[in-house]
C-alpha positions in Angstrom: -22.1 1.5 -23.8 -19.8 -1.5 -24.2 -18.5 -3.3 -21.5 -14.9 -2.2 -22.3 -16.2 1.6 -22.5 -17.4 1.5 -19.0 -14.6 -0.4 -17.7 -11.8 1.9 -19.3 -14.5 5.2 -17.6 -14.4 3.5 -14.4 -10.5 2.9 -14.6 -10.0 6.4 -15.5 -12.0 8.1 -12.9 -10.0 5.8 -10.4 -6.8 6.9 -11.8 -7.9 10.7 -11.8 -8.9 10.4 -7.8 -5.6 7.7 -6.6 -2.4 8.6 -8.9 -2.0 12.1 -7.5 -1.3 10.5 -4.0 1.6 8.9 -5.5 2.9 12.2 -5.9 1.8 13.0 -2.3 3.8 10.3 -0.9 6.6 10.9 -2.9 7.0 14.2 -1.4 6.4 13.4 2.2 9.2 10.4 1.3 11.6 13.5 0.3 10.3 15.8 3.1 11.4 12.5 5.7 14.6 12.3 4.1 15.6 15.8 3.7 16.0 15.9 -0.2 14.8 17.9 -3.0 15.0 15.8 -5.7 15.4 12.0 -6.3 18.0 12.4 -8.7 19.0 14.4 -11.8 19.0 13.3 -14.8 16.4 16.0 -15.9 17.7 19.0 -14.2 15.6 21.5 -12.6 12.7 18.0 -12.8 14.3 15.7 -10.4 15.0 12.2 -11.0 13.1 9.5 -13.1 11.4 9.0 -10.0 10.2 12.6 -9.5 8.3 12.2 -13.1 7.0 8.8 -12.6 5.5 8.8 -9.1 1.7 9.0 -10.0 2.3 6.1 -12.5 3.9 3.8 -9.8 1.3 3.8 -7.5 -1.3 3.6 -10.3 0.6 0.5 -11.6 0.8 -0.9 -8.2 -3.9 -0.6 -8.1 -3.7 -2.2 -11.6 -1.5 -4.9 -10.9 -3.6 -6.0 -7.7 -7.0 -5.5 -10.1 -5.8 -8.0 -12.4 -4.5 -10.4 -10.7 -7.5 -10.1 -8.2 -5.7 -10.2 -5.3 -7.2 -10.1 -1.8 -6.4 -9.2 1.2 -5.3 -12.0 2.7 -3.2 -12.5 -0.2 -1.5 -9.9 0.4 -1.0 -10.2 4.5 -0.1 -13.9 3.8 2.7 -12.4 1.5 4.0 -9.9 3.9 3.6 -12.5 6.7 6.0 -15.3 5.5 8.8 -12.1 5.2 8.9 -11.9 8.6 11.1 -14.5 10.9 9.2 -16.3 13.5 9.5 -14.0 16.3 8.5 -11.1 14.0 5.0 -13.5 13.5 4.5 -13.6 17.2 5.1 -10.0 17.8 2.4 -9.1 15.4 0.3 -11.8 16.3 0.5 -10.5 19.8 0.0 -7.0 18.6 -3.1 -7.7 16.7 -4.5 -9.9 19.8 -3.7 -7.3 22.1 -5.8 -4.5 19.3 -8.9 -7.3 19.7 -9.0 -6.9 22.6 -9.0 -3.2 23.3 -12.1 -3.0 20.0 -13.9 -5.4 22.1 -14.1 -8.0 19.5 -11.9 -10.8 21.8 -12.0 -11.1 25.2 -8.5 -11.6 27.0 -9.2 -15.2 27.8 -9.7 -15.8 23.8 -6.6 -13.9 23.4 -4.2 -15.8 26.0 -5.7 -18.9 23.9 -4.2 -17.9 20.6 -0.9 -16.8 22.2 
């Protein structure tokens, strides 16, 4: 097999186990919100949305494989959203989860803070 063969089988069984969860969420988002549809512009089908939940998510996964994007990445990008005091309130949330896992102790903690 090519390299491109298995990549694309390997893409494709990922697709086939994460994209119906896109669907999944987009019904729990409805359930939360009390709403049948997201829209209609294809009645009796929903919305846009309603047709193109699986794909979003999937395009989120491939969008993050290509660009190889890590985790910290990601937190860093989420992080510098957030105003200052946001920082130190999740700063002090993860210090206080640390400590409760065992992996700080509270001294180490009342350092970082």
């Amino acid at each position: 097999m090519a390299p491109m063969q298995i990549h694309i089988l390997l893409f494709a069984t990922f697709a086939s186990l994460i994209a119906p969860f896109g669907g999944f969420f987009a019904s729990g988002l409805k359930r939360t919100f009390k709403i049948k549809d997201f829209g209609d512009s294809i009645p009796g089908h929903g919305g846009i949305t309603d047709r193109m939940d699986c794909q979003f998510i999937m395009g989120f996964f491939a969008f993050i494989a290509q660009n190889k994007v890590s985790l910290g990445g990601v937190i860093e990008q989420v992080i510098t959203g957030l105003t200052p005091e946001e920082q130190m309130e999740l700063v002090k949330g993860i210090s206080k989860h640390l400590v409760n896992q065992g992996v700080i102790t509270e001294g180490t903690r009342t350092n970082i803070l």
